[in-house]
N, C-alpha and C positions, 0 to 999 in steps of 0.2 A: 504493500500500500504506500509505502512511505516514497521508494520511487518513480510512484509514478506520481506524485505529488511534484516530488522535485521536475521531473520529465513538464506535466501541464503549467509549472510556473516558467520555465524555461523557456517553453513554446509560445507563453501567452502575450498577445499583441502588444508593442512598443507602446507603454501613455501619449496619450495626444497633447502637445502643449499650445495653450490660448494662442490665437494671431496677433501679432504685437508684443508677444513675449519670447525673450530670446530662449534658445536652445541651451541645455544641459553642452558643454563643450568635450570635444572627443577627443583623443592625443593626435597629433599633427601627421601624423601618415594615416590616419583613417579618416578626415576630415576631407571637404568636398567645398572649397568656399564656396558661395552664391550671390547672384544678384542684390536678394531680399536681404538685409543686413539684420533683421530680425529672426532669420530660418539658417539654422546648421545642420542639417542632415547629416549622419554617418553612411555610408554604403554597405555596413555592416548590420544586422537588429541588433545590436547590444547597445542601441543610441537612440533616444527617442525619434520619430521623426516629426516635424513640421506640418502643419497645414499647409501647403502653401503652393498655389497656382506656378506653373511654367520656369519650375527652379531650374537652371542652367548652372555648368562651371562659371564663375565670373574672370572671364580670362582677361578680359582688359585688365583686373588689379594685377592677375600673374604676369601681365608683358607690364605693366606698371615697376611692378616689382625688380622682374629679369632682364629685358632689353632696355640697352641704354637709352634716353630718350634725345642725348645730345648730339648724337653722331660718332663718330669716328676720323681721323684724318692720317695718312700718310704719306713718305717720301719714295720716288723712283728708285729702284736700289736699295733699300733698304725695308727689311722683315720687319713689319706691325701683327700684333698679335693681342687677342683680346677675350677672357675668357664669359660668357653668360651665366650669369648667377642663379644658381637653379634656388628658388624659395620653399616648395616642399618637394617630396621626392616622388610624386603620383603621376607627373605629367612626361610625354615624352616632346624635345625640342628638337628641330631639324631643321637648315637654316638655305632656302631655296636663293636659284639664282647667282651665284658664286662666280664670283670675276673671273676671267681664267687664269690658273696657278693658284687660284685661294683653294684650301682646304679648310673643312671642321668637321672637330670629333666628338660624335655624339656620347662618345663615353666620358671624356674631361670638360665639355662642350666650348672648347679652346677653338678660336677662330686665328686663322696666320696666312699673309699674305706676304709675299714681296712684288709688288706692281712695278712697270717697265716703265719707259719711259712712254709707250703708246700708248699706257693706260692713265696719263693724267687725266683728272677732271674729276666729275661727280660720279660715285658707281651708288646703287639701290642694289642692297639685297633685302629680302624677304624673310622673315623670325617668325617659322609658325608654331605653336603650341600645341597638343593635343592631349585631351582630359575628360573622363568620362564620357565619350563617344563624342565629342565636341572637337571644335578645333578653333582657332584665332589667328588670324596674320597681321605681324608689323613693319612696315617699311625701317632700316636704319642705313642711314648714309654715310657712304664713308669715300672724304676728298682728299683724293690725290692730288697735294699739293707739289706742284713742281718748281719751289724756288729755292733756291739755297748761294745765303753768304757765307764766304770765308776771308781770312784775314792773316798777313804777314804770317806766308810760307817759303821756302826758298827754290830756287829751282837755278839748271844751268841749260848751256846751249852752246853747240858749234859753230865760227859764222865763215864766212866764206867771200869775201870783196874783192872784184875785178875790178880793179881801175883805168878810168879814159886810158889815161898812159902806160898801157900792161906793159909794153918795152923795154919802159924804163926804170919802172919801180916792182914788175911782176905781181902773181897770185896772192895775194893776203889770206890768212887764215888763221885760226884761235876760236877760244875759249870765253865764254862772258857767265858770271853770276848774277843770278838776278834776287832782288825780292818784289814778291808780289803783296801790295799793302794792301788792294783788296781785290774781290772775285767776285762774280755773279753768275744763277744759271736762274734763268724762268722758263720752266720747261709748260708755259700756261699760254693763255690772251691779254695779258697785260701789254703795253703800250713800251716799245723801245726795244732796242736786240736783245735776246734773248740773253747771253752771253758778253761778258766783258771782264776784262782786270785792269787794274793800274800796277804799276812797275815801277822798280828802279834797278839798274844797267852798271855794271863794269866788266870792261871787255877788252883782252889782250891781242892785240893780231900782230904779225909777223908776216915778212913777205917770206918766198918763194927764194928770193934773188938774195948774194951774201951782201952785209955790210949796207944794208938798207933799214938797220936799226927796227924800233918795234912802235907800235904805235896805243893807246891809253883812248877807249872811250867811252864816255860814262853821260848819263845822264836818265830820263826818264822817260816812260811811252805810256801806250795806251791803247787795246784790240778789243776790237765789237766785232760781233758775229752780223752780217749780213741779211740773218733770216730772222723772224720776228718767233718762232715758232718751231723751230726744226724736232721732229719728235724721237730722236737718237742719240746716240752718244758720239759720233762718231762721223767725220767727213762734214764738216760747220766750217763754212768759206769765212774769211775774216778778215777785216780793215784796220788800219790804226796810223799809229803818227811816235815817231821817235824824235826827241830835241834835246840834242844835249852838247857837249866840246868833246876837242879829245887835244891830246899831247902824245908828239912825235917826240924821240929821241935822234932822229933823222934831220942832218941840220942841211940848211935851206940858205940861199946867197938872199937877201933883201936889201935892194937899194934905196934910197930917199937925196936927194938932191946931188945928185952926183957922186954918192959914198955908199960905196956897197959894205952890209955886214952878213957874213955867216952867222947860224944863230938855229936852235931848235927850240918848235915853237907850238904854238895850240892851235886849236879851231875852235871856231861854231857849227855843229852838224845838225840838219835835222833830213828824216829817213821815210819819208813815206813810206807805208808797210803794205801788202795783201799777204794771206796765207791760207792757209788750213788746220783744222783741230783736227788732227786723225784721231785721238779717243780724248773722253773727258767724260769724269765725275767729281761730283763739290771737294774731290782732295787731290784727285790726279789731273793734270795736263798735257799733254803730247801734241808739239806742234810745229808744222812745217812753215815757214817762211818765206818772202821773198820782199825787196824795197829797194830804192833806189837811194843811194848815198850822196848828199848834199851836201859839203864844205864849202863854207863861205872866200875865205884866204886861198885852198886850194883847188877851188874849182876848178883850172884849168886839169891838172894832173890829177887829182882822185875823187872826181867824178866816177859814180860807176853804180853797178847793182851789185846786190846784196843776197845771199841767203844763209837762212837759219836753220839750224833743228833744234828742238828745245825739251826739255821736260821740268814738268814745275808740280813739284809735290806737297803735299799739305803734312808738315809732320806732327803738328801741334792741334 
C-alpha cells in the first residue's frame, strides 16, 4: 500500500501557479527562459508549470546575452579571434555565413579569422541560436579595417648613378641608410594614396673609375603610391621627391675673376623619384626604384639617372 502511495504522489499533476505570479525557480540547466517574465516552466515535471499562452524560448535575451552587440573589427594580415559567450548550457550556437578562411568551433564556440587584403571593408555574418525547437538569428559585423601607421624604423638600399659625363667620372655605386619617421597603408576609400612614408637618407657612392674619390648624400624624401586603393601587397607603382646636398671628396678647379682654385666641395641635389613596392606590410618594405639626379653646381657632369633597391623594416 505504502508504495503505491509514494508511486500516485509522484505521478500527480504539477500545482498550477496564479497568472501574474512568478514560478517556483529551477536550477539553470533545467530552466527554459520565456517571453512572459512572470512564467518559468521547467521541461522536466519536477517544476510546476505556468498558465501561460504561447510560451516560446526568449532568444533575443540569449543573443542579448551571447552575441556581441558592438561589432567586431580587424586588420589585413593579421589573426582576430573572438570567443561567444554561451549563458546557459541548453542551447546549440552555429555561426552562418563565414568570410572565406574564417572558421568556428562549435565546441569552444571560438571565432578566428585572418582576412587578406581583398577582404577589407564590412563583412555580416549571421549568430543563430537554437532552443527548445526554436531558433533566433543575429547579424554581427565585423570591419576590416585597412589602415595602418608606423613610425621611425630603419631600412637600407643599393643605389646605382650614371652620370651625363660616364667618361669621365664613370658608374657610381653604394650603399644608403635610411630612416623612415613615418608610414602609411589605407588599404580602404579614404581620400589620398593609399601608401606613403617620409625619410631620411645617407648615402655612400663610389665611382667605377680609380682616384675619383667618393661622394656623401644625405638628405630627405618622400613616396606615394599612385593608386588610391590597390587591394594587394605587392606591385604599388610609386612617386616621390628626394632634396637634399651631398659632398665630394673629389676636388674640382673653380674659377672667379680670373683665379682659379682647386677645392672639394658640396651640392644641392634634389631627385625626382618613380618606382615600385614589390611586397609591403605595416613592418616590411621592398622597393624598386628609379629618378633622375639633379645637382645644382654640377649639373653639367652629374646629371644623370638613378636606381635603387631598398628594404625598410619595422623592428620596433
Amino acid at each position: 500500500m505504502l508504495p503505491l502511495l509514494i508511486f500516485l504522489s509522484l505521478t500527480a499533476a504539477p500545482p498550477e501557479v496564479t497568472p501574474g505570479d512568478p514560478c517556483p525557480k529551477c536550477p539553470v540547466s533545467e530552466r527554459i527562459i520565456i517571453r512572459e517574465t512572470v512564467c518559468n516552466p521547467c521541461p522536466t515535471t519536477t517544476c510546476p508549470k505556468c498558465p501561460c499562452d504561447g510560451i516560446i524560448p526568449d532568444m533575443k535575451k540569449i543573443l542579448d546575452d551571447s552575441v556581441p552587440s558592438y561589432g567586431k573589427w580587424a586588420r589585413p594580415g593579421e589573426e582576430m579571434q573572438f570567443t561567444i559567450r554561451r549563458v546557459i548550457p541548453d542551447y546549440h550556437i552555429s555561426v552562418l555565413g563565414l568570410p572565406r578562411g574564417a572558421t568556428f568551433d562549435p565546441l569552444t564556440l571560438t571565432f578566428k579569422w585572418t582576412p587578406s587584403p581583398l577582404q577589407v571593408g564590412t563583412h555580416v555574418v549571421l549568430v543563430r541560436i537554437s532552443l527548445g525547437g526554436k531558433s533566433m538569428e543575429r547579424s554581427l559585423k565585423i570591419e576590416v579595417w585597412g589602415e595602418s601607421d608606423s613610425y621611425l624604423y630603419p631600412g637600407f638600399r643599393s643605389a646605382f648613378l650614371i652620370p651625363r659625363n660616364l667618361d669621365a667620372h664613370g658608374l657610381h655605386y653604394g650603399l644608403a641608410f635610411l630612416i623612415t619617421g613615418y608610414s602609411w597603408i589605407k588599404r580602404n576609400s579614404s581620400s589620398g594614396p593609399s601608401h606613403g612614408r617620409l625619410y631620411a637618407f645617407l648615402e655612400n657612392l663610389e665611382s667605377v673609375k680609380e682616384n675619383t674619390g667618393y661622394t656623401l648624400h644625405y638628405g630627405v624624401g618622400v613616396e606615394l603610391s599612385l593608386e588610391k586603393n590597390p587591394r594587394r601587397y605587392f606591385a604599388i607603382p610609386t612617386f616621390g621627391l628626394e632634396i637634399g646636398g651631398s659632398y665630394s671628396s673629389r676636388i674640382t678647379t673653380a674659377c672667379s675673376d680670373g683665379r682659379c682654385n682647386d677645392r672639394a666641395g658640396g651640392d644641392f641635389v634634389f631627385t625626382p623619384t618613380f618606382g615600385i613596392i614589390l611586397y609591403n606590410r605595416s613592418e616590411l618594405w621592398i622597393t624598386l626604384g628609379a629618378g633622375y639626379h639633379i645637382p645644382v653646381r654640377e649639373w653639367n657632369d652629374f646629371r644623370g639617372f638613378k636606381f635603387t633597391a631598398g628594404v625598410h623594416y619595422g623592428m620596433w
